[in-house]
N, CA, C and O atoms as a DFTB+ gen file, in Angstrom:
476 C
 N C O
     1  1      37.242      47.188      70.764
     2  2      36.002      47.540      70.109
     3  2      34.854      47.245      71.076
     4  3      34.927      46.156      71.647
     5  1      33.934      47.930      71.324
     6  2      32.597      48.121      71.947
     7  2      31.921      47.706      71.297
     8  3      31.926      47.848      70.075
     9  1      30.761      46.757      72.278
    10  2      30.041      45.866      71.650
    11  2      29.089      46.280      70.551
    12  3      28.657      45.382      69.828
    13  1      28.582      47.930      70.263
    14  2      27.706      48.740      69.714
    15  2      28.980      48.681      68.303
    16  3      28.651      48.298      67.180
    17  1      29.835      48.951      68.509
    18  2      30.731      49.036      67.248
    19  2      30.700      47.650      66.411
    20  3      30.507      47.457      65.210
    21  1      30.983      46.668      67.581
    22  2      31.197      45.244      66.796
    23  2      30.093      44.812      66.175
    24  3      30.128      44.188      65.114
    25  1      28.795      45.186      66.943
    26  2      27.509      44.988      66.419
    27  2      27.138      45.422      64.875
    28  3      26.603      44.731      64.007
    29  1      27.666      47.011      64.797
    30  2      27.485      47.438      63.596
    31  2      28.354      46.535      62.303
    32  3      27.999      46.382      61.134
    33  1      28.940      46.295      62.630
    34  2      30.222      45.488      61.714
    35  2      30.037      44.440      61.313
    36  3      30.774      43.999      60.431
    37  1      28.702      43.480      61.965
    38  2      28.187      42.619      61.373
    39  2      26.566      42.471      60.498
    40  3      25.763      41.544      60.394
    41  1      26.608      44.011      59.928
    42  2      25.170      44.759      59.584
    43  2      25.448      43.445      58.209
    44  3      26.555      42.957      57.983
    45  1      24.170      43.083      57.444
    46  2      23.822      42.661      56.216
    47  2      24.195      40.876      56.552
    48  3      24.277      40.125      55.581
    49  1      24.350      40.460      57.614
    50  2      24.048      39.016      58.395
    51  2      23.083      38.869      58.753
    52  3      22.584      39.737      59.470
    53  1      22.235      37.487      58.360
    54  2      20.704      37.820      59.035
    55  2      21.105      36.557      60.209
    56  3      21.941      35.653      60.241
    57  1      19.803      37.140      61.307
    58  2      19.813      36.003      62.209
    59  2      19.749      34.800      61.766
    60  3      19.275      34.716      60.633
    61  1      20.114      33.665      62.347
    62  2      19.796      32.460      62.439
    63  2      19.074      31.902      63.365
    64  3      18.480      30.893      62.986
    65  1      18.908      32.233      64.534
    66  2      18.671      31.356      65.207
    67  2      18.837      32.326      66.746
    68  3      19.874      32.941      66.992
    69  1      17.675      32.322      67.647
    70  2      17.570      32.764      69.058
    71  2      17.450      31.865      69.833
    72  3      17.103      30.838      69.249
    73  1      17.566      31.751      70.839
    74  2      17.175      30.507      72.410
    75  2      17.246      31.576      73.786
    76  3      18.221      32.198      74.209
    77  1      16.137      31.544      74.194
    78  2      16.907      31.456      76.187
    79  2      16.442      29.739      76.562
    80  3      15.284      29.326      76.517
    81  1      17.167      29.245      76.780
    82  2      17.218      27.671      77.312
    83  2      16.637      27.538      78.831
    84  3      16.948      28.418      79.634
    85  1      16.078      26.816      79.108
    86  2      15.662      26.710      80.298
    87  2      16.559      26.071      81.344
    88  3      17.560      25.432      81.022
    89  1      16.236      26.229      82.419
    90  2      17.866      26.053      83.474
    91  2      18.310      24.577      82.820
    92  3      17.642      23.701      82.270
    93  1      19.941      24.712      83.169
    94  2      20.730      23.704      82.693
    95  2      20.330      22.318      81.818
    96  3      20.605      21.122      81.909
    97  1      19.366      23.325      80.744
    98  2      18.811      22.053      79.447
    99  2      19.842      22.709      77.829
   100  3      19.943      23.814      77.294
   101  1      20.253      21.741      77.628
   102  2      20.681      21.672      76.388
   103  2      19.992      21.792      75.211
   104  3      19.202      20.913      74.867
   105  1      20.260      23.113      74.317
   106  2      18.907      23.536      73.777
   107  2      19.499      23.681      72.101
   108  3      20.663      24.079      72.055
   109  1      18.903      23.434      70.867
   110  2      19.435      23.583      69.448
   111  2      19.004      25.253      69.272
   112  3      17.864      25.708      69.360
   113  1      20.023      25.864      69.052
   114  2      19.921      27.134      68.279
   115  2      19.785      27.176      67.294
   116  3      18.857      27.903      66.939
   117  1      20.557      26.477      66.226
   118  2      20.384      26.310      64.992
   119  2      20.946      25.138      64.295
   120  3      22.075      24.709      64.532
   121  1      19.894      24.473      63.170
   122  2      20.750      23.837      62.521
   123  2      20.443      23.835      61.199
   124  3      19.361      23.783      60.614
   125  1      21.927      23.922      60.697
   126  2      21.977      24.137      59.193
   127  2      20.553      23.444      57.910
   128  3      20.757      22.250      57.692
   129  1      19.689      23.825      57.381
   130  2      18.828      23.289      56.734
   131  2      19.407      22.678      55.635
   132  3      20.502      23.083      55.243
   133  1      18.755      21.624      54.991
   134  2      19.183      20.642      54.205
   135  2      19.577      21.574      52.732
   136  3      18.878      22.575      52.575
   137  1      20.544      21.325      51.764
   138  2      21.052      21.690      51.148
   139  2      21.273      22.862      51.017
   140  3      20.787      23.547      50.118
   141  1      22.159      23.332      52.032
   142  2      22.679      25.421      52.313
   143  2      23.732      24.497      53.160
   144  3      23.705      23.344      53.591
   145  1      24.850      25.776      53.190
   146  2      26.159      25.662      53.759
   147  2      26.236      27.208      54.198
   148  3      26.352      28.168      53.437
   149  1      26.145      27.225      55.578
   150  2      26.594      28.477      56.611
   151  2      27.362      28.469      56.950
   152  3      28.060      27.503      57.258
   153  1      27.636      30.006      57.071
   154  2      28.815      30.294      58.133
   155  2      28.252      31.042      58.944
   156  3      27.455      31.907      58.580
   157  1      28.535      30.856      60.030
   158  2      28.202      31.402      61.736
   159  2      29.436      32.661      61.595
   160  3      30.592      32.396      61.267
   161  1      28.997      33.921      61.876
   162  2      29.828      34.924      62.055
   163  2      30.023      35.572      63.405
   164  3      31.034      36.056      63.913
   165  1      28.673      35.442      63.892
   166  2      28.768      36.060      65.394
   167  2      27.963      35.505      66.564
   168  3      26.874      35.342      66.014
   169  1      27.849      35.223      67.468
   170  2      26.983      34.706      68.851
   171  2      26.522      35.956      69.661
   172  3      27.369      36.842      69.546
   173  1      25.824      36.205      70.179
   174  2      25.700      37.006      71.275
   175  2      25.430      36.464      72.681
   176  3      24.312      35.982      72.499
   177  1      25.598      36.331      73.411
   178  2      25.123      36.214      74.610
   179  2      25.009      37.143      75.811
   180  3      25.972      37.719      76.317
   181  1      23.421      37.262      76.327
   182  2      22.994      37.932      77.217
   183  2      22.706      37.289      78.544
   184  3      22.171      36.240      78.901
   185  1      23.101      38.017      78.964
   186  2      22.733      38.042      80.771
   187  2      21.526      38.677      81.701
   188  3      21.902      39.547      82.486
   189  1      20.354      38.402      81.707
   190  2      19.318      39.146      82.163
   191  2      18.508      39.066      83.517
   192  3      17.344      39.303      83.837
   193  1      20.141      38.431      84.457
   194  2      19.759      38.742      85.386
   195  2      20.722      39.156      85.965
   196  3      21.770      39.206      85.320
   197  1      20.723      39.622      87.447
   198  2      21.696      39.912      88.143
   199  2      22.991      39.691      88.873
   200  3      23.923      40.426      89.199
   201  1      22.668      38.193      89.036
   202  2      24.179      36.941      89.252
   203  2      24.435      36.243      87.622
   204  3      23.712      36.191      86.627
   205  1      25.517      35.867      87.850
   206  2      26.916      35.325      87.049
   207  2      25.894      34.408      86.930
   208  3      25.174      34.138      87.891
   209  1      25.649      33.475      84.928
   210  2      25.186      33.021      85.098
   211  2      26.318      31.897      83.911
   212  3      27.238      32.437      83.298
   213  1      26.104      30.697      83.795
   214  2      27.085      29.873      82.749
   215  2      26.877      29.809      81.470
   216  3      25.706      29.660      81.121
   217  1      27.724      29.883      80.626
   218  2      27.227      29.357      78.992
   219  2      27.868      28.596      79.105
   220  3      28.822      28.551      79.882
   221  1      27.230      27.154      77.764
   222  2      28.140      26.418      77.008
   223  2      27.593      26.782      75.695
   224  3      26.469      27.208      75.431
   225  1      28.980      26.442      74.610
   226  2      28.066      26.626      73.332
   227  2      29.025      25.127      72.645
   228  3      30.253      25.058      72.611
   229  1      28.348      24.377      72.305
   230  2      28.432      23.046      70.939
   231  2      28.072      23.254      69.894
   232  3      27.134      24.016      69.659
   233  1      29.061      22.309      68.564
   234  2      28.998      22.195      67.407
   235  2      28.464      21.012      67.253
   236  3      29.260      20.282      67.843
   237  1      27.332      20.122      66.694
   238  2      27.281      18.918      66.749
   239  2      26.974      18.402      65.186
   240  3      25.911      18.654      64.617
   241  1      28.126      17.601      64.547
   242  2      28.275      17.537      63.270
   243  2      27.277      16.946      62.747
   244  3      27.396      15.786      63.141
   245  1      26.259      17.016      62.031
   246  2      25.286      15.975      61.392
   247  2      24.054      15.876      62.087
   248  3      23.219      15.008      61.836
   249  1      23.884      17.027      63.233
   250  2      23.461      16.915      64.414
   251  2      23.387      15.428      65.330
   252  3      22.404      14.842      65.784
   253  1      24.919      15.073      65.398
   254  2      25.389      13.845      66.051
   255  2      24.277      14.295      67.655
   256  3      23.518      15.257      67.774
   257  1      24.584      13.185      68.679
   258  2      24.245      13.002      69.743
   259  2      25.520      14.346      70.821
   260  3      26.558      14.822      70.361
   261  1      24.979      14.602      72.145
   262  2      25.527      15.521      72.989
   263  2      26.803      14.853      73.179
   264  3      26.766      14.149      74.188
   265  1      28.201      14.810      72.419
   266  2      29.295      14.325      72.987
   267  2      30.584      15.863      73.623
   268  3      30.695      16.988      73.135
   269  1      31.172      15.384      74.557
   270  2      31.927      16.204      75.403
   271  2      33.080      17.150      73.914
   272  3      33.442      18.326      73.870
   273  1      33.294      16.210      73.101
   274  2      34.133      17.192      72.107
   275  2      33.467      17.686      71.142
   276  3      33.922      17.615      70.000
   277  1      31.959      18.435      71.464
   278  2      31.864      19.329      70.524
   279  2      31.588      20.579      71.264
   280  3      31.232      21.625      70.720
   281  1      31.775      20.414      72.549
   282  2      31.502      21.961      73.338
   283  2      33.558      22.833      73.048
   284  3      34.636      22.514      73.549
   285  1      33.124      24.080      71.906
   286  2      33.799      24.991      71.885
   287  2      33.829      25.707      73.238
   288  3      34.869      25.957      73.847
   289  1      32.505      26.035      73.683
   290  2      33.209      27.070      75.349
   291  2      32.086      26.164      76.243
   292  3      30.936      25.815      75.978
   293  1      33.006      25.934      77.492
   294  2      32.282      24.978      78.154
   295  2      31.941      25.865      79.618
   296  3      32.977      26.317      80.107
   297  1      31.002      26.112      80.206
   298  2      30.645      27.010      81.557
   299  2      31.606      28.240      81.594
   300  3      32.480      28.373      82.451
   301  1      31.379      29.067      80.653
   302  2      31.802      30.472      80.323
   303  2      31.120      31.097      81.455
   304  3      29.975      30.672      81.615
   305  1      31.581      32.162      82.446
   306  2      31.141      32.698      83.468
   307  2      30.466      34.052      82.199
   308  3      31.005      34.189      81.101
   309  1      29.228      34.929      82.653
   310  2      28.762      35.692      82.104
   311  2      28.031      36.372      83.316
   312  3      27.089      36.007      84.020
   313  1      29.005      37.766      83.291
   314  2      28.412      38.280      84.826
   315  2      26.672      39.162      84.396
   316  3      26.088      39.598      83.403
   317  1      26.483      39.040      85.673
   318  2      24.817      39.539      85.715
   319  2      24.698      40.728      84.889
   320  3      25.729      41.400      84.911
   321  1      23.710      41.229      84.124
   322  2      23.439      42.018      83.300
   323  2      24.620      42.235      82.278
   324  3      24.950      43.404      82.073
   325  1      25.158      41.428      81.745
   326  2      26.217      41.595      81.125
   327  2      26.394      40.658      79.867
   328  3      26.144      39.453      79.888
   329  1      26.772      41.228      78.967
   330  2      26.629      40.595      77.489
   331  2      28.364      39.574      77.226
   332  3      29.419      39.532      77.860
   333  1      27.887      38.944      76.047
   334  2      29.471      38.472      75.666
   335  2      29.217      38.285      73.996
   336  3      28.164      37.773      73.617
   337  1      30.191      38.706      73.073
   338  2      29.721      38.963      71.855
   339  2      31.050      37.690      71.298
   340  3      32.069      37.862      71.966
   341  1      31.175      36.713      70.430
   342  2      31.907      35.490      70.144
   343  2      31.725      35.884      68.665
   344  3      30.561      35.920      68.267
   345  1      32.777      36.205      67.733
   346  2      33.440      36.708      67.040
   347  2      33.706      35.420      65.592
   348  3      33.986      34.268      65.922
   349  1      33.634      35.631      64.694
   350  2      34.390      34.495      63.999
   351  2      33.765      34.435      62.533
   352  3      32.762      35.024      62.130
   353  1      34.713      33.472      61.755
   354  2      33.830      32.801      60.409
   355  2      34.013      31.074      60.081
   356  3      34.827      30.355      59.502
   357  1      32.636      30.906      60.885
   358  2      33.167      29.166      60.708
   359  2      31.490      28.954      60.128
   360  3      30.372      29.412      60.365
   361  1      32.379      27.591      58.900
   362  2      31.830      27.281      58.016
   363  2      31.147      26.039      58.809
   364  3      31.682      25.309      59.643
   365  1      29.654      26.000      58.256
   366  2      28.760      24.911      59.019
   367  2      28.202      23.730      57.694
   368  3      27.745      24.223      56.662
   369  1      28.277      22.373      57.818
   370  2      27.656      22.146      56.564
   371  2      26.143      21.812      56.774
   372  3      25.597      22.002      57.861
   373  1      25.379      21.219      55.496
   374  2      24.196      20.605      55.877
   375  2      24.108      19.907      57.190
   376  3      25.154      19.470      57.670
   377  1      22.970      19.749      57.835
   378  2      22.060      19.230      59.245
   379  2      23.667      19.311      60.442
   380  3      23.757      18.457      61.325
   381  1      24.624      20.245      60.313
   382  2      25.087      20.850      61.493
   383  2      24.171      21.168      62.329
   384  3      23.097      21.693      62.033
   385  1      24.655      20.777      63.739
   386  2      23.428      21.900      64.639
   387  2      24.714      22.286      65.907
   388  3      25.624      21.569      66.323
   389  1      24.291      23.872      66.322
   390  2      24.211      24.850      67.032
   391  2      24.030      24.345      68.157
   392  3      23.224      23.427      68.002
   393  1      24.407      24.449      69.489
   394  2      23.432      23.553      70.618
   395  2      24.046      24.978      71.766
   396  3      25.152      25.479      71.561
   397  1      23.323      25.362      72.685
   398  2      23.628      26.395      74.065
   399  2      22.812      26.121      74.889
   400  3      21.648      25.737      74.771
   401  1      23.568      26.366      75.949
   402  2      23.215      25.855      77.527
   403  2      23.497      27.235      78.610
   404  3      24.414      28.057      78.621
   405  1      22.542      27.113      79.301
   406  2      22.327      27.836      79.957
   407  2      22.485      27.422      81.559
   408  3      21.514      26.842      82.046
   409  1      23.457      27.636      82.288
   410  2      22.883      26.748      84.006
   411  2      21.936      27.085      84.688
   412  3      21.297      26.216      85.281
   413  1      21.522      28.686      84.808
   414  2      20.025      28.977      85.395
   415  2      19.154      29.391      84.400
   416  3      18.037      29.633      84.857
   417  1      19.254      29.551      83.273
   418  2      18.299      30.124      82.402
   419  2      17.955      31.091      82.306
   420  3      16.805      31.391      81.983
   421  1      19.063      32.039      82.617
   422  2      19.261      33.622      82.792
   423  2      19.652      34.324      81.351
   424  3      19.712      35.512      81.034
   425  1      19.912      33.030      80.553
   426  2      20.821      33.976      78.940
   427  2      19.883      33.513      78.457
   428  3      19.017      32.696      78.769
   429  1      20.244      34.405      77.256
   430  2      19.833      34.740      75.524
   431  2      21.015      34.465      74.622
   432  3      22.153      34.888      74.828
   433  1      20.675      33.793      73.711
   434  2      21.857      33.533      72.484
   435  2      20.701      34.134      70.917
   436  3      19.549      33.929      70.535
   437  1      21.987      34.989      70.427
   438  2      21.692      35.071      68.837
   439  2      22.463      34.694      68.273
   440  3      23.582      34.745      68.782
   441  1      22.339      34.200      67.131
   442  2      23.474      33.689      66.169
   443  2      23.095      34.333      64.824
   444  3      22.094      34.090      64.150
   445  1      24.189      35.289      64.537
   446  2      24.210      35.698      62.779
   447  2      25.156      35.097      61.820
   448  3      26.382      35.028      61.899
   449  1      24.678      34.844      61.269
   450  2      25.696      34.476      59.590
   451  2      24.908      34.818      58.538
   452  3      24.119      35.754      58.411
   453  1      25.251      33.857      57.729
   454  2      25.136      33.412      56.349
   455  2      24.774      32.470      55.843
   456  3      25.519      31.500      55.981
   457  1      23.335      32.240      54.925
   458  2      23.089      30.682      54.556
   459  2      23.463      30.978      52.824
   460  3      23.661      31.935      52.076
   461  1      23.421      29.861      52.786
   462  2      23.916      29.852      51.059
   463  2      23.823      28.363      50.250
   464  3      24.714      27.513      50.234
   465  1      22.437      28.276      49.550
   466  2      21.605      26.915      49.245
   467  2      23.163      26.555      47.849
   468  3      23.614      27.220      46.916
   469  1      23.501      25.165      48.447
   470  2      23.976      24.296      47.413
   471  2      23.363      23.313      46.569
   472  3      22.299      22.767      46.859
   473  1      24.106      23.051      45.393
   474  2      23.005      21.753      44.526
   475  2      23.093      20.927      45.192
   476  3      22.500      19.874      44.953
């Protein structure tokens, strides 16, 4: 599937959350607001420049502190002008946070899901 196809397939998800991070700073994309439970359906990541540039992307529970086991993809190569679309349905709870890294500050991250306020 082509990224224009996969794109369409996640129509009626609203954004959550954008970043371009500044070189190799660890940046919050999103975090879950106090009483809602998300699910993260899709990531995007862009490349807007011309060399290979790195992602990381972290889950940080409770928005805990930067620890090494919450990076899901750790220095993902993302060649120059070139996108990467991260696929899925994972459930986020209250004050989860989102965290992406950038090594030169060449990407863009979107994140779509779903919020959904609990009592």
């Amino acid at each position: 599937m082509d990224l224009f196809s996969a794109a369409a397939s996640l129509m009626g998800y609203k954004i959550l959350g954008t970043a371009m991070p500044d070189p190799d700073t660890l940046t919050d994309l999103y975090e879950v607001p106090a009483s809602t439970e998300t699910r993260l359906t899709a990531l995007f990541i862009s490349n807007h420049a011309l060399e290979t540039d790195n992602a990381r992307l972290a889950f940080a529970p409770a928005g805990a502190t930067d620890d090494p086991s919450h990076y899901a993809h750790y220095d993902v190569p993302i060649p120059g002008r070139d996108s990467l679309l991260i696929t899925g349905d994972l459930p986020l709870a209250t004050t989860d946070v989102v965290r992406v890294y950038s090594l030169n500050g060449n990407l863009s991250f979107v994140a779509l899901g779903e919020e959904k306020a609990v009592a």
